[in-house]
Backbone as ProteinMPNN parsed JSONL, in Angstrom:
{"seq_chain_A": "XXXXXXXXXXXXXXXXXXXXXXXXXXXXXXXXXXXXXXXXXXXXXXXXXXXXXXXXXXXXXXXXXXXXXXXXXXXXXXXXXXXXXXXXXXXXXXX", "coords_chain_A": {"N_chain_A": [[0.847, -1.189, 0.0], [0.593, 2.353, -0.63], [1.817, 5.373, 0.59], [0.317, 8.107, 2.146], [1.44, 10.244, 1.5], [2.792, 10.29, -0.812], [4.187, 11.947, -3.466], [3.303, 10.955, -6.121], [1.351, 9.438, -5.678], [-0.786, 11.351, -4.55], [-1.146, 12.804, -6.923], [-2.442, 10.748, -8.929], [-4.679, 10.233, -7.653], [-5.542, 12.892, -7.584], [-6.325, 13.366, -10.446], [-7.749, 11.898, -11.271], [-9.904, 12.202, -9.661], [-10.671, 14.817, -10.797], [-11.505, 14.002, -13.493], [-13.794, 12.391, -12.732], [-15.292, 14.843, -11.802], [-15.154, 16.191, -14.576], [-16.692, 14.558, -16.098], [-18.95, 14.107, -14.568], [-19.83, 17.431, -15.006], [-19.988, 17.046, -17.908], [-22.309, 15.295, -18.066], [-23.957, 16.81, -16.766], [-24.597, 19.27, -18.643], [-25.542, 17.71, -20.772], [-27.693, 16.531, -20.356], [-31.345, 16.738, -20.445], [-33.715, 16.697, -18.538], [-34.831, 18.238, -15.32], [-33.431, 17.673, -12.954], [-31.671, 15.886, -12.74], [-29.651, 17.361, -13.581], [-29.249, 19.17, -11.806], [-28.349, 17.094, -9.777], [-25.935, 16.387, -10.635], [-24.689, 18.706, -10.586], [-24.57, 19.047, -8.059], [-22.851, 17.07, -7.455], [-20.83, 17.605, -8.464], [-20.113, 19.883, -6.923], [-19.765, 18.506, -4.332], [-17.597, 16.972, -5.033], [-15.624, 19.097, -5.364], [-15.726, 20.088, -2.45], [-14.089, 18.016, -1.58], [-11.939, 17.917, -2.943], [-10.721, 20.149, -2.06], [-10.043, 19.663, 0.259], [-8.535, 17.668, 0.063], [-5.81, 19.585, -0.848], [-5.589, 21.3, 0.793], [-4.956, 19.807, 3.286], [-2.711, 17.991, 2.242], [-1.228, 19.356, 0.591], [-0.565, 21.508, 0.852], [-0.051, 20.794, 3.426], [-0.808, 21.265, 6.212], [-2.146, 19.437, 7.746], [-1.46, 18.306, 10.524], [0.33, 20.833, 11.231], [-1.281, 23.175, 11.609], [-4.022, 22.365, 12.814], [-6.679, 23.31, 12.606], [-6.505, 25.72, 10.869], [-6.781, 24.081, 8.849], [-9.181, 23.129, 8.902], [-10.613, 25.824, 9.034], [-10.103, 26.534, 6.014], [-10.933, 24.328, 4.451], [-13.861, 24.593, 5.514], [-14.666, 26.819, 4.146], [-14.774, 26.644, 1.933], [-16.675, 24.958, 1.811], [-18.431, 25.767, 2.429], [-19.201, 27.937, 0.312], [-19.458, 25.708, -1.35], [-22.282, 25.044, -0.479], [-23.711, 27.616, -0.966], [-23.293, 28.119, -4.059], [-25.063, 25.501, -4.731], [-27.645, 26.203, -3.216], [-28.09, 28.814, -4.175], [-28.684, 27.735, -7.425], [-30.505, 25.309, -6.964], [-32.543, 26.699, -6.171], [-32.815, 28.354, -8.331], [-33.859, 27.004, -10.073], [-36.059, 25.415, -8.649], [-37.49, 27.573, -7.711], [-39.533, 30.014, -7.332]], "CA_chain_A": [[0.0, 0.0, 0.0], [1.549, 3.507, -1.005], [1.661, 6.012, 1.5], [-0.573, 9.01, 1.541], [2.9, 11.49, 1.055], [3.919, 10.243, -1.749], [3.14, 12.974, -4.457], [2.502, 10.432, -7.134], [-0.274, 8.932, -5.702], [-1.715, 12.105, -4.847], [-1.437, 12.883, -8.237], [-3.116, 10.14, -9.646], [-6.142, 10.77, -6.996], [-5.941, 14.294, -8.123], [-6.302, 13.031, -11.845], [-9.373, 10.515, -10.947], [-11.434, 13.284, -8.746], [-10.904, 15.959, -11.911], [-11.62, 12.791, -14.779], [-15.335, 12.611, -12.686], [-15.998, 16.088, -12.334], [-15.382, 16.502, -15.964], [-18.102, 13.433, -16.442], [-20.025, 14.688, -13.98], [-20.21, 18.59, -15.762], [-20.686, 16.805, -19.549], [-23.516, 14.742, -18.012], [-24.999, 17.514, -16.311], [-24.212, 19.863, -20.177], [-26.268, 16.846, -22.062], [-29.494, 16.254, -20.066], [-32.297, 17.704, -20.647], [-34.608, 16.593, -17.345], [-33.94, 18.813, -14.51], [-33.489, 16.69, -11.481], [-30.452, 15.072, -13.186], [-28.386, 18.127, -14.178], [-28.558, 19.354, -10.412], [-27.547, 16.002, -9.112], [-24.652, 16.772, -11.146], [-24.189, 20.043, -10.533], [-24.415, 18.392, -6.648], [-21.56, 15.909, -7.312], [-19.467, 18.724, -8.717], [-19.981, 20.644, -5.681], [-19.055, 17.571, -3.536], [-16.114, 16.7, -5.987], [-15.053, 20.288, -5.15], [-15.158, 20.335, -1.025], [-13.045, 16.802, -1.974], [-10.663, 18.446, -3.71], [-9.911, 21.208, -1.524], [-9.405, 19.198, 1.519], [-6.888, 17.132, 0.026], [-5.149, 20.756, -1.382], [-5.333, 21.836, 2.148], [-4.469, 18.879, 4.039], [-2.084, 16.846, 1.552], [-0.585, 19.877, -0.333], [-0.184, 22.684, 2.185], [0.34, 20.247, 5.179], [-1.643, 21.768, 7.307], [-2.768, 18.541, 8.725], [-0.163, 18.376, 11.296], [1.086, 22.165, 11.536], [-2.485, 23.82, 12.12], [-5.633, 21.969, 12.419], [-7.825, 24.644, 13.08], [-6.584, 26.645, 10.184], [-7.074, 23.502, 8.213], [-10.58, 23.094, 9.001], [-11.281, 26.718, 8.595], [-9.658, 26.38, 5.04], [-12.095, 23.026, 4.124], [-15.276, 24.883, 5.643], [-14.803, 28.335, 3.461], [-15.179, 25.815, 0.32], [-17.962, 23.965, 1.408], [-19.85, 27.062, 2.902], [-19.413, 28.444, -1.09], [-20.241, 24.66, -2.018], [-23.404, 25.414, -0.98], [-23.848, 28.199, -1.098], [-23.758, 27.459, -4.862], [-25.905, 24.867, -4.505], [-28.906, 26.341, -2.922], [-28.464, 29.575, -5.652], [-28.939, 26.117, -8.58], [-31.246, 24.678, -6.644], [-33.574, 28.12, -6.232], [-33.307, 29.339, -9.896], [-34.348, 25.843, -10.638], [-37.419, 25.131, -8.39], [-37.664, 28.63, -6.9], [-40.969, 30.534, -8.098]], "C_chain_A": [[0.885, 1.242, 0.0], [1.052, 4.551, 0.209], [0.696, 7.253, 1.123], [0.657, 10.629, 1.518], [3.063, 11.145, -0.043], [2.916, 10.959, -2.697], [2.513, 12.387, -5.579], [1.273, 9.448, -6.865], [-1.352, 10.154, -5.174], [-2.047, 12.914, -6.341], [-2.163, 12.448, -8.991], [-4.488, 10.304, -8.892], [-6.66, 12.34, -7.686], [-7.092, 14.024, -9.464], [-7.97, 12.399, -11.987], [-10.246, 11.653, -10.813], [-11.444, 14.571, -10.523], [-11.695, 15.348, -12.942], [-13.619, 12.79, -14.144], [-15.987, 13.738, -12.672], [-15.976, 16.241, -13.868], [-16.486, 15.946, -16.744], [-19.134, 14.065, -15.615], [-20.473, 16.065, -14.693], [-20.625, 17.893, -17.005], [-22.064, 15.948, -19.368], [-24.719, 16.078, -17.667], [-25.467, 18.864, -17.25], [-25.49, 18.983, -20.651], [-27.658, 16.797, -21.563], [-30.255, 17.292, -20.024], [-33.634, 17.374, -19.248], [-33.762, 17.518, -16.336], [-33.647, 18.846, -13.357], [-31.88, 16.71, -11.988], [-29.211, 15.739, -13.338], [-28.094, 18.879, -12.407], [-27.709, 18.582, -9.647], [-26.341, 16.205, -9.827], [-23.949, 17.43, -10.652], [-23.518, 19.461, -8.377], [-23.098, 17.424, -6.005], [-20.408, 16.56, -7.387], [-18.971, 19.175, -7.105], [-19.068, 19.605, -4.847], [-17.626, 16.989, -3.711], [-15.417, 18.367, -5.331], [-14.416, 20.367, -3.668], [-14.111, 19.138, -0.98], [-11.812, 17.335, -2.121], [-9.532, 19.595, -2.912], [-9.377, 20.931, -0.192], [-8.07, 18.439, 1.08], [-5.848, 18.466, -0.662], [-4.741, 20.792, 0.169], [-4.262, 21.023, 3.208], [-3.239, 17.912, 3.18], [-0.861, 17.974, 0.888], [0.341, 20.792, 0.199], [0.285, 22.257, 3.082], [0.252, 20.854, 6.224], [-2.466, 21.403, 8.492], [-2.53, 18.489, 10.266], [0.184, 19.876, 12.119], [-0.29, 22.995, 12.255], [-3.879, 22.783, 11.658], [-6.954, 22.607, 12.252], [-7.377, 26.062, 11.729], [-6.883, 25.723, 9.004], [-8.479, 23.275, 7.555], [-10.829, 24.389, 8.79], [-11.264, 26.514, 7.018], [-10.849, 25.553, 3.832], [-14.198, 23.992, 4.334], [-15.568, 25.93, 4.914], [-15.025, 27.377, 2.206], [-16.162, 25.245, 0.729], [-18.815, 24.942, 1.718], [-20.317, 27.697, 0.878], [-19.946, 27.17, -1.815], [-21.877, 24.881, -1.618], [-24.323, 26.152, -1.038], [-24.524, 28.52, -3.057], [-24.68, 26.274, -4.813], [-27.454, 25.54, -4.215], [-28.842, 27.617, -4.051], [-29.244, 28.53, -6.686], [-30.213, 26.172, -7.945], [-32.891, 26.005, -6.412], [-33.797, 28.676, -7.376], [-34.095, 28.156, -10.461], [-35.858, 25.58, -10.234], [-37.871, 26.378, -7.32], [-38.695, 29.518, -7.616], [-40.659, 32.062, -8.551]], "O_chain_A": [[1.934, 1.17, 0.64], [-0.083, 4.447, 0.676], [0.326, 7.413, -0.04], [0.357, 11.823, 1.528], [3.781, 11.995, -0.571], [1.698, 10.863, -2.846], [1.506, 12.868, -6.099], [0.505, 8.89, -7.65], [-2.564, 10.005, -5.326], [-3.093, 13.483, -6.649], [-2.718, 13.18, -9.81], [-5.459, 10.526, -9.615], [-7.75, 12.723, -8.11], [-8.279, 14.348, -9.498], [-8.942, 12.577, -12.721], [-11.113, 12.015, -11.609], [-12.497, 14.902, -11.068], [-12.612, 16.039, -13.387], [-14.544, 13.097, -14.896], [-17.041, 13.895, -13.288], [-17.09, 16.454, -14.346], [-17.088, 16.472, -17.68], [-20.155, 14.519, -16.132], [-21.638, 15.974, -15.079], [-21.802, 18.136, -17.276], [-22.859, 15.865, -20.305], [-25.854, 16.254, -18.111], [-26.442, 19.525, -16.891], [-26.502, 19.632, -20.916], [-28.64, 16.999, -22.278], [-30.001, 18.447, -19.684], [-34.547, 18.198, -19.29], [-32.538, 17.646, -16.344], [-33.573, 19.875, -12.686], [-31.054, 17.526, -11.579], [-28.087, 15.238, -13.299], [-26.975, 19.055, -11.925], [-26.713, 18.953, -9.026], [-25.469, 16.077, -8.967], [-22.817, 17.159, -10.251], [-22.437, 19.562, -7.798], [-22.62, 17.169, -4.9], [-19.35, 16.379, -6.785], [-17.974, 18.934, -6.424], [-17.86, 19.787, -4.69], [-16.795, 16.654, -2.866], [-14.375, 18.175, -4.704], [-13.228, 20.583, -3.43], [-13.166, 19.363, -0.224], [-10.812, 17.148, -1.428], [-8.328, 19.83, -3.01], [-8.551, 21.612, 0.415], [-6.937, 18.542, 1.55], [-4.819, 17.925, -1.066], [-3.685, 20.343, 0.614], [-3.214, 21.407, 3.728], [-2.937, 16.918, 3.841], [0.281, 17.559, 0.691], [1.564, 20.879, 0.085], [1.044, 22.941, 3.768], [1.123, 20.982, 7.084], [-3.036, 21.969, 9.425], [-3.437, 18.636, 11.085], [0.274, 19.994, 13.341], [-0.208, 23.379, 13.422], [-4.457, 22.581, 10.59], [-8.025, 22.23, 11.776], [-7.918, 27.168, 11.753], [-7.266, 26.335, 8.007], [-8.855, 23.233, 6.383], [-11.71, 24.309, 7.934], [-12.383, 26.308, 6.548], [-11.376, 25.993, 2.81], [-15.213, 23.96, 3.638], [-16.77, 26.192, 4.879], [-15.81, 27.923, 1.43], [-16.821, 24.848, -0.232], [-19.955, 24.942, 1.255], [-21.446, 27.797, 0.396], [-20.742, 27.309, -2.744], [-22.681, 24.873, -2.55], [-25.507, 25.829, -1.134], [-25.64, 28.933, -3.37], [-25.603, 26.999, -5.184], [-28.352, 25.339, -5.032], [-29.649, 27.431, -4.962], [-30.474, 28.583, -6.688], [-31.025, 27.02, -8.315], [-34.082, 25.758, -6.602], [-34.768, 29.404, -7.584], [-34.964, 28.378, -11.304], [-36.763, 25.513, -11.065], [-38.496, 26.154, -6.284], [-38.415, 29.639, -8.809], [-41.519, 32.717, -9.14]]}, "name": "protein", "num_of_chains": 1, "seq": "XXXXXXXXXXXXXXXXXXXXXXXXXXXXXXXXXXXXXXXXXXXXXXXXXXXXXXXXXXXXXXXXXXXXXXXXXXXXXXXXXXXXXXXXXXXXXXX"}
């Protein structure tokens, strides 16, 4: 099992999490029902607070050095995750 330092396997995680958002945005581009393109838009988002924890925690190493600036770091992306989100989700089924 490879350690979680070593930069080439966060690389290839990197690579993966970007490879589904990109599927996830061209699915949520092609459909035309509009349940389906939020759940997208929903995965993105989630693909996103993903992404920025391992930035934070894996890249920065912040795990270790500050936890508490770590976690602020992680919660300012997910507060804008859904923050986006409920915008989507209000132009969508918002009257």
């Amino acid at each position: 099992m490879m350690q979680a330092n070593n930069p080439i396997w966060l690389l290839g995680r990197a690579a993966k999490l970007l490879l589904l958002a990109i599927i996830a945005a061209l699915i949520s581009a092609q459909w035309k029902h509009e349940a389906v393109p939020f759940t997208a838009f929903g995965v993105i988002l989630i693909l996103t607070v993903i992404k920025s924890r391992w930035v934070v925690v894996y890249f920065m190493g912040l795990r270790d050095l500050r936890p508490r600036l770590s976690m602020a770091l992680v919660g300012w992306s997910a507060f804008f995750a859904v923050a986006a989100g409920t915008k989507a989700l209000l132009a969508t089924y918002g009257s």
